[in-house]
C-alpha positions, 0 to 999 in steps of 0.5 A: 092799737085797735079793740080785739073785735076792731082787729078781727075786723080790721083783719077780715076786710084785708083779707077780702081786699087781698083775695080781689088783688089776686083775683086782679092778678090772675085775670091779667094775660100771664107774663104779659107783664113782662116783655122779653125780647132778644134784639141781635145780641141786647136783651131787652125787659119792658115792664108792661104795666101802664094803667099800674105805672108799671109798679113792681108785683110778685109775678113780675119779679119771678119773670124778670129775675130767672130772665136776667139770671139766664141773659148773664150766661148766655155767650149770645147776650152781651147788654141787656136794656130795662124800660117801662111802657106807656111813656109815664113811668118807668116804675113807679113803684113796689105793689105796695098794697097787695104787699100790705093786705098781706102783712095784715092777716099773715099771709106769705106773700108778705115775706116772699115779696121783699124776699125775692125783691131784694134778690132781684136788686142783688142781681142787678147790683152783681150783673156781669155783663152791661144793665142798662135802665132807661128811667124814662118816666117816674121811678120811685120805690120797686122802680128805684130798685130796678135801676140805681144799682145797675151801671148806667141809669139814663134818665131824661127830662120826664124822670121823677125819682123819690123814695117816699117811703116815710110818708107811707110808714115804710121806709127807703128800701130795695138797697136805699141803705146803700146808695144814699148814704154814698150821695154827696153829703147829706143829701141821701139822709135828706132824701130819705127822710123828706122824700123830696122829688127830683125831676129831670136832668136833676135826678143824675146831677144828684147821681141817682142816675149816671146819664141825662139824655132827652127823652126824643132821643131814648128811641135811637139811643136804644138802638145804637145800643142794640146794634152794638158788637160784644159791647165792654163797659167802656163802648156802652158808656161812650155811647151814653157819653155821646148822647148826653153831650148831644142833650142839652135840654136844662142845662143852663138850669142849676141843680134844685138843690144848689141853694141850699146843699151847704145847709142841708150838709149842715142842718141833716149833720145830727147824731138823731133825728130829734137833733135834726129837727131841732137844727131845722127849727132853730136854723129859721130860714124858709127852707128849713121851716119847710123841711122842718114841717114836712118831717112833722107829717112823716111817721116817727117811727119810720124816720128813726128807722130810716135815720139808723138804716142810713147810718149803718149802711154807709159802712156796708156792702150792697148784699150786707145792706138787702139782708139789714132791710128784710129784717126791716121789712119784716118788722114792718109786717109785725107791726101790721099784723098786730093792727098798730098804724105802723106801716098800714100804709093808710095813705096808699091803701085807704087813700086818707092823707092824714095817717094817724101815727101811733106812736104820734111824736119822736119821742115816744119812739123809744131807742128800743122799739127800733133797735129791734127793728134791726134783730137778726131773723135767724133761719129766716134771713135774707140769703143771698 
């Protein structure tokens, strides 16, 4: 923890970086962000912030959810397509950093920003008509958020997905206690707590998404789609079944992990985190020691947060999972205020890429300091 005088500073020079964000934010075109077409009957999203890759703010949330809410009722809407511009990502993220400058001094956007993310990824998770997201490009965070809880997520050759959450003092959000712990095995808990990178055709032989498709083919793909009349579920998915066989890009590339998915099942199998990096170290083979150091680097506390969002979740419904992670969200931005190094993010927001984690080690995470984490907020919960 920081001097009293060390926090009043500490606090003021967010303050001032939280004010230029906004200044950035307010300067940009309104609802140039978002671009909303009605193509014959699909509508369609493009997220249109490239320089940013595409990384989720407040201002596109509060275009897209009323959007998606309106396409859902609409007799003249039957399919509504997500895609990302610039041809790098899809969305590469939350706007973690404005979200963070906020937390620090108090300000409501900290509390309003997860609050009306979550609500969006519930609508995406309850849409009644077709979602189809196009993850054409890095998908991690907000991004993730945006897609994996629709019911068909194409991805193609140029998808990178990871929820790196752990390595930022966060932890794996937007419903990440939902579909991780439904992944085969252990991998989900493995992917949290790691924040391994999946590439490509890998990213739907984990079932992160339901469809690969080369990304050459996305363009005519979308408009097969568009042209399709009062699609059901079953039409959307035999035209993503059809462009998929047509790909075969990596096919004859195993999955990254194949080697090593029966270790992870047994290594991550622990009642602790603490367990799991004694079975890494004790385990000794390359893999292990691999992931055994790269846990070393991860904030104790967001892997013991992490490690009990999965275990609950695993149980839960999508909706039970968004209220359990606002909670933890706001826990997140209690521990920024109070200036500890928890969930500062110092890696994305002070570009020092060897964050000081207080507490330092496992160990000094106390079962309490986390169970507490999880406490009902009251008035304040998330509703949905």
């Amino acid at each position: 923890p920081f001097s009293h005088l060390s926090c009043i500073v500490f606090r003021f020079r967010s303050l001032c970086r939280l004010q230029r964000i906004r200044g950035q934010m307010m300067t940009s075109q309104a609802g140039a962000e978002i671009l909303v077409e009605k193509v014959g009957n699909a509508g369609v999203i493009t997220l249109n912030r490239p320089k940013a890759l595409n990384a989720l703010n407040m201002n596109m949330i509060r275009l897209m959810y009323p959007q998606l809410k309106k396409w859902e009722t609409d007799k003249e809407t039957d399919i509504v397509i997500v895609k990302g511009a610039g041809g790098k990502a899809f969305c590469a993220g939350g706007d973690i950093r404005a979200v963070t400058e906020a937390g620090k001094i108090g300000d409501a956007l900290a509390k309003n920003f997860f609050r009306e993310e979550y609500i969006l990824n519930n609508t995406i998770g309850t849409y009644q008509k077709p979602y189809v997201a196009l993850i054409d490009g890095i998908t991690m965070g907000g991004g993730v958020g945006l897609s994996v809880h629709g019911r068909f997520r194409v991805a193609t050759e140029k998808t990178l997905f990871a929820m790196p959450e752990t390595a930022i003092g966060l932890f794996p959000d937007v419903g990440g206690g939902y579909f991780l712990p439904r992944l085969q095995g252990q991998l989900g808990l493995f992917l949290a707590l790691t924040g391994f990178r999946l590439k490509g055709r890998d990213v739907q032989r984990a079932g992160v998404a339901s469809h690969f498709v080369e990304s050459q083919k996305i363009a005519a793909l979308e408009k097969e789609l568009v042209d399709l009349k009062t699609p059901s579920i079953e039409d959307v998915s035999r035209v993503l079944d059809s462009y998929q066989k047509r790909s075969s890009l990596d096919a004859e590339k195993p999955f990254v992990l194949e080697q090593h998915i029966d270790l992870i099942d047994k290594l991550f199998q622990s009642n602790s985190v603490e367990g799991i990096v004694h079975n890494l170290k004790t385990d000794g083979s390359p893999f292990a020691q691999k992931q055994a150091e790269t846990l070393a680097k991860m904030s104790p506390t967001s892997l013991k947060i992490t490690f009990k969002q999965l275990q609950a979740g695993g149980t839960m419904s999508l909706q039970e999972v968004l209220v359990m992670e606002y909670r933890l969200s706001q826990a997140c931005m209690v521990y920024a205020i109070r200036c500890c190094f928890f969930c500062v993010c110092l890696v994305l927001v002070d570009k020092d890429h060897s964050p000081k984690w207080s507490p330092s080690t496992l160990k000094e995470v106390s079962e309490q300091s986390v169970e507490d984490c999880f406490s009902s907020l009251g008035e304040r919960d998330l509703k949905l």
